[in-house]
C-alpha positions as CSV (number, residue, x, y, z in Angstrom):
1,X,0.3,-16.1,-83.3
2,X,-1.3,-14.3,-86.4
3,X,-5.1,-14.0,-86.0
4,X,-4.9,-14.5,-82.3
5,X,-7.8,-12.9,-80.6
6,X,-7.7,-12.1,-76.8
7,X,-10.8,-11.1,-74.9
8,X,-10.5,-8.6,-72.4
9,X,-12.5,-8.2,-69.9
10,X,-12.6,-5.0,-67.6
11,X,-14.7,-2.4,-66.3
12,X,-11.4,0.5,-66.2
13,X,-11.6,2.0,-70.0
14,X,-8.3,3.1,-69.2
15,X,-6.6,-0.4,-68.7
16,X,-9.0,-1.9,-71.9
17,X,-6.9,1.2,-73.5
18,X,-3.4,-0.3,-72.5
19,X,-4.0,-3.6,-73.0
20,X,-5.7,-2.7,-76.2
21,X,-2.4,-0.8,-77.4
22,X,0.0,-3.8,-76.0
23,X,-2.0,-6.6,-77.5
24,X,-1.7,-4.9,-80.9
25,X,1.5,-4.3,-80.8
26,X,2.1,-7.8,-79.8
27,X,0.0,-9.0,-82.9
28,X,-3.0,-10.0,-81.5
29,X,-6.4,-9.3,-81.8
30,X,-8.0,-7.7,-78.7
31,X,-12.0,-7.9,-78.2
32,X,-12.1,-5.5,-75.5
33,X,-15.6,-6.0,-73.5
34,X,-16.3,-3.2,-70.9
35,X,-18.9,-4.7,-68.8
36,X,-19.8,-8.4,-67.5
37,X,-23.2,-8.1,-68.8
38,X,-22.2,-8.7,-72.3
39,X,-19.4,-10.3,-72.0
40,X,-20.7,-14.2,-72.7
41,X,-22.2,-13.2,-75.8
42,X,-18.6,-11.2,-76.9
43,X,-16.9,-14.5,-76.5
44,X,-19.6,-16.6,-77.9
45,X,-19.2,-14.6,-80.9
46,X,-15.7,-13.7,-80.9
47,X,-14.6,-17.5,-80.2
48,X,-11.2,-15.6,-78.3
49,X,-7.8,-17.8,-78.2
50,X,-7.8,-16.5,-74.5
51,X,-9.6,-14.4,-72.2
52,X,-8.4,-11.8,-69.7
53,X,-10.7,-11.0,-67.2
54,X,-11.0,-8.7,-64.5
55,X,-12.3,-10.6,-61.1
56,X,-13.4,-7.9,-59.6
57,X,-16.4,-6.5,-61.7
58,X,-19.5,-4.5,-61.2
59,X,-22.6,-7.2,-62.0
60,X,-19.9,-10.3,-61.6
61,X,-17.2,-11.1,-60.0
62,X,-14.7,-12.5,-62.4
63,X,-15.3,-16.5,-61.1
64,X,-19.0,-16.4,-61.5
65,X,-18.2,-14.6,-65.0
66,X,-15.9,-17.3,-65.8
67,X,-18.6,-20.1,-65.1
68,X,-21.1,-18.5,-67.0
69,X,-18.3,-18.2,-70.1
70,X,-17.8,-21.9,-69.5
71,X,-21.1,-23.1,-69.5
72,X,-22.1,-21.0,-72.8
73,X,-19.3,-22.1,-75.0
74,X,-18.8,-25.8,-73.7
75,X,-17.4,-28.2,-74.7
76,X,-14.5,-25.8,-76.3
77,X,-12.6,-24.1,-72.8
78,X,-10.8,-20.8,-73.6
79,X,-8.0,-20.6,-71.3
80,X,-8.6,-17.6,-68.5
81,X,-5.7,-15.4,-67.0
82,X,-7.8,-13.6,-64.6
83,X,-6.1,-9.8,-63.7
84,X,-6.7,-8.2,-60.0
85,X,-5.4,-5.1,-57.5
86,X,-4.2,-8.0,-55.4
87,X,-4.2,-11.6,-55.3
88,X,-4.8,-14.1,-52.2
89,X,-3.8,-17.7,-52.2
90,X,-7.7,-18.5,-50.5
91,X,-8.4,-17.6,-54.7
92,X,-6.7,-20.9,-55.6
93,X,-9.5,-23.1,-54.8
94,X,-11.9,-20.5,-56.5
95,X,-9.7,-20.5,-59.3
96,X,-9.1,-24.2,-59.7
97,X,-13.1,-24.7,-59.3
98,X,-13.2,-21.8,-62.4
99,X,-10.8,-23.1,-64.4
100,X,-8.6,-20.2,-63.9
101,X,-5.1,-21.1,-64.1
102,X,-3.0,-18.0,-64.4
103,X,-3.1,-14.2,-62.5
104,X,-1.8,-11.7,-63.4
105,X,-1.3,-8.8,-60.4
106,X,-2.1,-4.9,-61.9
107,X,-0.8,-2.8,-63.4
108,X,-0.1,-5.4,-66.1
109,X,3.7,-4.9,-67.2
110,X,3.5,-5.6,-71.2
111,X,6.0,-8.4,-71.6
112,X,4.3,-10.3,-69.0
113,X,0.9,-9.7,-70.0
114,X,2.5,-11.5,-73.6
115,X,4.4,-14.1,-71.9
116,X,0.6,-15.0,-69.9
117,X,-0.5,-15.3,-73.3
118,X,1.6,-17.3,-75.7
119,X,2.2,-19.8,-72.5
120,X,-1.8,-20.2,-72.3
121,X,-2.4,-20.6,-76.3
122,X,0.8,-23.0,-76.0
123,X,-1.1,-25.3,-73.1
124,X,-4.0,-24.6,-75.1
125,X,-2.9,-25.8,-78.7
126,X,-0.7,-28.3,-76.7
127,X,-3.4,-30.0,-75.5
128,X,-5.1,-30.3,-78.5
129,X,-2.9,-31.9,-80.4
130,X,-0.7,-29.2,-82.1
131,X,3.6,-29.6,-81.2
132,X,5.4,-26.5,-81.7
133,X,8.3,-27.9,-81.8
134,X,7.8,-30.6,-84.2
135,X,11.2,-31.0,-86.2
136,X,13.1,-29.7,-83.6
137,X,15.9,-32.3,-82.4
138,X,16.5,-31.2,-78.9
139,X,15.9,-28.2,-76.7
140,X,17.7,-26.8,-74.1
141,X,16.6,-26.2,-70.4
């Protein structure tokens, strides 16, 4: 988990101020982008271990924001856990299509904003190639 950076993506400063503070604490590295305009060129730069994104911004609407952050740092996906007032099931087709995989409903409670995380950067590192639990015998379910 050291070094991790996390995007965020939000137009509320107030929540990119608590998920600032809780991503700190949890020892990560938050990039907290304010606006959807410059948001492609924060991750591009800031090559983030995840992104959490608002869908429901001013210029963008978080799926057409997630294409464009697709399209600009291909072929390397970040994994997306997209944050909303509200969530419908007719968004799973828009988030499958996006490559969104997880929600997460405000206001974000801490512990599962962190779960969201390390399960994403698991799948992620997972899926690359990396076991966590190499040297581990057995575990229990």
């Amino acid at each position: 988990m050291q070094n991790r950076k996390v995007a965020v993506i939000d137009h509320d400063m107030q929540f990119l101020s608590q998920v600032e503070e809780i991503l700190w604490g949890g020892g990560y590295v938050p990039v907290v982008v304010s606006d959807a305009v410059s948001a492609v060129e924060a991750v591009v730069q800031n090559k983030p271990d995840v992104i959490l994104l608002d869908l429901r911004m001013a210029s963008k609407n978080g799926f057409e924001l997630t294409d464009s952050i697709n399209q600009a740092i291909e072929p390397r996906k970040v994994p997306v856990i997209a944050t909303a007032d509200f969530f419908k099931e007719e968004f799973d087709w828009l988030n499958n299509l996006c490559g969104i995989k997880r929600w997460i409903i405000k206001p974000v409670r801490p512990l599962d904003l962190i779960w969201a995380i390390e399960n994403e950067i698991g799948e992620s590192t997972q899926s690359a190639g990396e076991n966590h639990f190499a040297g581990i015998d057995s575990i229990q379910r």
